[in-house]
VMD Tcl script that builds the backbone (N, CA, C; Angstrom):
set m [mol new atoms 198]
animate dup $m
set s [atomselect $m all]
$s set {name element resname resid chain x y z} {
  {N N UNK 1 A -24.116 -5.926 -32.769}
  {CA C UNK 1 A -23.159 -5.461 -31.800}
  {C C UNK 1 A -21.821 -5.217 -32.498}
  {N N UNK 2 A -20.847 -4.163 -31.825}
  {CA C UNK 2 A -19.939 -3.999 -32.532}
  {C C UNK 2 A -18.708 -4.678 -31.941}
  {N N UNK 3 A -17.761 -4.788 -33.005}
  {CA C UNK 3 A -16.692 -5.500 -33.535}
  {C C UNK 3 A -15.449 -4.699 -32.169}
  {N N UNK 4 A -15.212 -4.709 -31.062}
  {CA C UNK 4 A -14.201 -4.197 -30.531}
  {C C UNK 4 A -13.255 -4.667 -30.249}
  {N N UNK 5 A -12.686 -5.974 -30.283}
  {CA C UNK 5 A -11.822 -6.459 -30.099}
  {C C UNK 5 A -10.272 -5.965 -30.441}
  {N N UNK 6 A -10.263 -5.255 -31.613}
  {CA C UNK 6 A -9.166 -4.831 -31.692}
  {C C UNK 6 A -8.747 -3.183 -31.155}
  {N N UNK 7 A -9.728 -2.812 -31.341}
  {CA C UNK 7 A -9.666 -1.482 -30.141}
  {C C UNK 7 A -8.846 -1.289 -28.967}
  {N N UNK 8 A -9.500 -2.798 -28.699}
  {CA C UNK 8 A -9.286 -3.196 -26.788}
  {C C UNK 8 A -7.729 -3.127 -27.245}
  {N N UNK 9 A -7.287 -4.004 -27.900}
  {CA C UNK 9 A -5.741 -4.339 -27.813}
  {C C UNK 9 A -4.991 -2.760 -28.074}
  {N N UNK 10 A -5.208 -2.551 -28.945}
  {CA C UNK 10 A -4.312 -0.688 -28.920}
  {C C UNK 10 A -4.363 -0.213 -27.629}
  {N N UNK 11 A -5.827 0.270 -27.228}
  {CA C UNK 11 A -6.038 0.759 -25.761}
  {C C UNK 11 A -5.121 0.236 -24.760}
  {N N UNK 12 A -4.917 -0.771 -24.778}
  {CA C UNK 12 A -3.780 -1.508 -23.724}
  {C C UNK 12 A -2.973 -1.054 -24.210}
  {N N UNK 13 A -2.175 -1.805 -25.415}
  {CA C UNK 13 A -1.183 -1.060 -26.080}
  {C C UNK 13 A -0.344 0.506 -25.584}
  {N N UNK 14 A -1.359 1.225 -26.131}
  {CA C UNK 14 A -1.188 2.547 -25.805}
  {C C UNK 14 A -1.060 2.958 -24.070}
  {N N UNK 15 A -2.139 2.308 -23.380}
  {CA C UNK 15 A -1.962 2.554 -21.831}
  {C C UNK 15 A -0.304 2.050 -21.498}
  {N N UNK 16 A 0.311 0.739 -21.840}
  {CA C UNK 16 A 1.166 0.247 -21.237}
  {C C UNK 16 A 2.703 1.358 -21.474}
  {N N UNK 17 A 2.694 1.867 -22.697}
  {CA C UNK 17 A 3.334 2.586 -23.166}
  {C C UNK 17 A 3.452 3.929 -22.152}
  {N N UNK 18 A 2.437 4.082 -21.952}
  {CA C UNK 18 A 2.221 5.495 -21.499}
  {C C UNK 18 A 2.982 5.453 -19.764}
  {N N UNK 19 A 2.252 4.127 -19.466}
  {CA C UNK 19 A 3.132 4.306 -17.873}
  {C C UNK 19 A 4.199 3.591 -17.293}
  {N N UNK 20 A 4.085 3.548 -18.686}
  {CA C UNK 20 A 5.857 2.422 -18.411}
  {C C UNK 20 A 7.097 3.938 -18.347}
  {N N UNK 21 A 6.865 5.095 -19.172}
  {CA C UNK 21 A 7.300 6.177 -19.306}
  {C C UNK 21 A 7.899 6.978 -17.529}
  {N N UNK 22 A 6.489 6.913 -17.048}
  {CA C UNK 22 A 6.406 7.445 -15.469}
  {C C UNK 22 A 7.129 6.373 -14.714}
  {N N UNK 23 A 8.066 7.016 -13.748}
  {CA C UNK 23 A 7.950 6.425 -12.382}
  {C C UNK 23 A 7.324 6.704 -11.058}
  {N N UNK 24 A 6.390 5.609 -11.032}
  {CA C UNK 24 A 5.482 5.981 -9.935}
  {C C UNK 24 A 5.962 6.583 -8.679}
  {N N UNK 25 A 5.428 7.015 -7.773}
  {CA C UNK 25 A 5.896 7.291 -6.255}
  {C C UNK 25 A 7.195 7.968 -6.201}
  {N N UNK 26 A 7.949 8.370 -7.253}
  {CA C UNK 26 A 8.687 9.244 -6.897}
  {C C UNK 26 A 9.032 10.518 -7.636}
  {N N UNK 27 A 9.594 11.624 -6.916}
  {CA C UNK 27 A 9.727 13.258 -6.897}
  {C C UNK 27 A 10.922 13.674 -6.871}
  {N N UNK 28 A 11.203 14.473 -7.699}
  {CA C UNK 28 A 12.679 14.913 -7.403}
  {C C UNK 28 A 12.438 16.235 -6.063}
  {N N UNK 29 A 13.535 15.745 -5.247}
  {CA C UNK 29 A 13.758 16.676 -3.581}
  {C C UNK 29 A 13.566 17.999 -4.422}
  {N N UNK 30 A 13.925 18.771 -5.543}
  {CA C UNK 30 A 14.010 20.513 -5.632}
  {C C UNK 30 A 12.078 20.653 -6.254}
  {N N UNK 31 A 11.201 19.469 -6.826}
  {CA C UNK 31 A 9.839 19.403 -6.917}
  {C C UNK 31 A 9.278 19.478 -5.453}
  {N N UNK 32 A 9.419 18.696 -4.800}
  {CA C UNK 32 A 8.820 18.445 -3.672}
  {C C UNK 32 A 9.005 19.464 -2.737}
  {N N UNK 33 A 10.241 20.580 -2.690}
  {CA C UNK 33 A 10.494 21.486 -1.887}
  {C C UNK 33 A 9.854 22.450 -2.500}
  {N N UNK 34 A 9.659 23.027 -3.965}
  {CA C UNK 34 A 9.066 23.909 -4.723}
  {C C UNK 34 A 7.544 23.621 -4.195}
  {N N UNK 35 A 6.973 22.556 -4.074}
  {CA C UNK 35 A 5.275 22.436 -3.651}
  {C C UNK 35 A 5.114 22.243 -2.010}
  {N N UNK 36 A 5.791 22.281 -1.781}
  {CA C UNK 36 A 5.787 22.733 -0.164}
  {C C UNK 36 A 6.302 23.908 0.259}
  {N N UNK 37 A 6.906 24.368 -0.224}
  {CA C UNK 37 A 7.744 26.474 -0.004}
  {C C UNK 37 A 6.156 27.201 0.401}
  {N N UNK 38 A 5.188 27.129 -0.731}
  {CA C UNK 38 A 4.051 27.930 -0.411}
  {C C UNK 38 A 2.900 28.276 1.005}
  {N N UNK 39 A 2.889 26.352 1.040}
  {CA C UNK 39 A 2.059 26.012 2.297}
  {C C UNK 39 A 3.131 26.447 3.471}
  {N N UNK 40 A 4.226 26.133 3.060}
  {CA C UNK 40 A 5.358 26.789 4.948}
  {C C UNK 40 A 5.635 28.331 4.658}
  {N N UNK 41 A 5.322 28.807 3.880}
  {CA C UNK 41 A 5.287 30.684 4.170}
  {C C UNK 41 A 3.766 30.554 4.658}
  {N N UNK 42 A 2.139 30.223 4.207}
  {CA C UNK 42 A 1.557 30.701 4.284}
  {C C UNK 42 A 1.332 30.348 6.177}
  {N N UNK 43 A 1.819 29.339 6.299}
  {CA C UNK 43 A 1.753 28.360 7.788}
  {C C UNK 43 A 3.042 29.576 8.961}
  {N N UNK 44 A 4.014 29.811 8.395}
  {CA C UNK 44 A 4.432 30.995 9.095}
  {C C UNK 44 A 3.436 32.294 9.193}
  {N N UNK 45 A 3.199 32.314 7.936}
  {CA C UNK 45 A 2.762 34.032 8.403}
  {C C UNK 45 A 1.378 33.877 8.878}
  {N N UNK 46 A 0.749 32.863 8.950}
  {CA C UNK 46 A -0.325 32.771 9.590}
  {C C UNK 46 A -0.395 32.780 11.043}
  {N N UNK 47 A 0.960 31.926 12.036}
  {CA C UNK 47 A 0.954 31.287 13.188}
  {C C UNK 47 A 2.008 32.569 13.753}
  {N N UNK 48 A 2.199 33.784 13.031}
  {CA C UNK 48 A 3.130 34.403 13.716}
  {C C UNK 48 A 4.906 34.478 13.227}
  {N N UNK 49 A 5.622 33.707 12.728}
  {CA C UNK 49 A 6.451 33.977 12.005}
  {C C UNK 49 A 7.646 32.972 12.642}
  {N N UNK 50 A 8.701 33.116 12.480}
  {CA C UNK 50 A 10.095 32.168 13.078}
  {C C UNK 50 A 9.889 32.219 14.613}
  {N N UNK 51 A 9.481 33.073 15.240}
  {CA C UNK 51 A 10.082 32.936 16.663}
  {C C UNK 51 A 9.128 32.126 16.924}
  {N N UNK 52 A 7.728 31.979 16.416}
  {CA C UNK 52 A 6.747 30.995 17.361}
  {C C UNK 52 A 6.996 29.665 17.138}
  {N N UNK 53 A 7.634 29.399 16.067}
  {CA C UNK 53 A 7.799 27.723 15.356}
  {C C UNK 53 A 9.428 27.766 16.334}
  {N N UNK 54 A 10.399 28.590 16.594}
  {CA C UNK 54 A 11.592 28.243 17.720}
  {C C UNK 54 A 10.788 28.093 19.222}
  {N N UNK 55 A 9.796 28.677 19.264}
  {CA C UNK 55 A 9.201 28.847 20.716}
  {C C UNK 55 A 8.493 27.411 21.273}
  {N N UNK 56 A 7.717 27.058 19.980}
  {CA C UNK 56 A 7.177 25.854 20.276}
  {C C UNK 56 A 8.306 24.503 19.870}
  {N N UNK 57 A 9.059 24.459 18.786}
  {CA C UNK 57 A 10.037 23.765 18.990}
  {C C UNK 57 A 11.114 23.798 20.039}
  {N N UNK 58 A 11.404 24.714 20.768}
  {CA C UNK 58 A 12.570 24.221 22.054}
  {C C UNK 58 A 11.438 24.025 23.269}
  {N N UNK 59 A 9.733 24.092 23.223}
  {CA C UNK 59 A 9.098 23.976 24.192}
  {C C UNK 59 A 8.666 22.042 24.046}
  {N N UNK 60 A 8.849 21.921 22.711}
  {CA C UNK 60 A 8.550 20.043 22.840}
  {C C UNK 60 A 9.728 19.727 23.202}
  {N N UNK 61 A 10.767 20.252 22.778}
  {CA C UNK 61 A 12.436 19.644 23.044}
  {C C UNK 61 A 12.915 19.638 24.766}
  {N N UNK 62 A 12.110 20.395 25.415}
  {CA C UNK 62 A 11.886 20.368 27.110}
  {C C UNK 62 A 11.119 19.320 27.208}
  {N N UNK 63 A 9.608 19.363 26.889}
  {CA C UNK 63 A 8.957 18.360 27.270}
  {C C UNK 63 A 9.313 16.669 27.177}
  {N N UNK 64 A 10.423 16.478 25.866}
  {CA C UNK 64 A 10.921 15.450 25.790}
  {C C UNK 64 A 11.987 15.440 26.135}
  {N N UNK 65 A 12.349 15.993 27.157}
  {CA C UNK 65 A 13.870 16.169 28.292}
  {C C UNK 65 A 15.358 15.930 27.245}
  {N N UNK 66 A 14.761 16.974 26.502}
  {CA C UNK 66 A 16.650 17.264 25.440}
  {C C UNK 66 A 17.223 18.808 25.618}
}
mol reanalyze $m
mol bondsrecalc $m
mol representation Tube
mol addrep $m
């Protein structure tokens, strides 16, 4: 059988390094608006365009008496 023990330790080594680099769970606001721009044009031009997203937004803003 082979000898891995020291393998293992680099492999850690190297992993800890690597995500100590990243910060998890967070995005800079001009990333997060750049990967959402696509899905809200394709979600407009699919559902009809600005007036239906004002139509249905001042129609919940009635229903919740504002």
């Amino acid at each position: 059988m082979a000898y891995t023990a020291p393998r293992t330790g680099i492999r850690t080594r190297e992993r800890r390094a690597f995500t100590a680099d990243r910060r998890v769970g967070r995005r800079h606001p001009l990333v997060a608006t750049a990967m959402v721009l696509p899905l809200a044009a394709l979600l407009v031009y699919a559902f009809g365009g600005w007036e239906a997203v004002v139509t249905q937004a001042s129609s919940v803003g009635v229903m919740l008496g504002r």
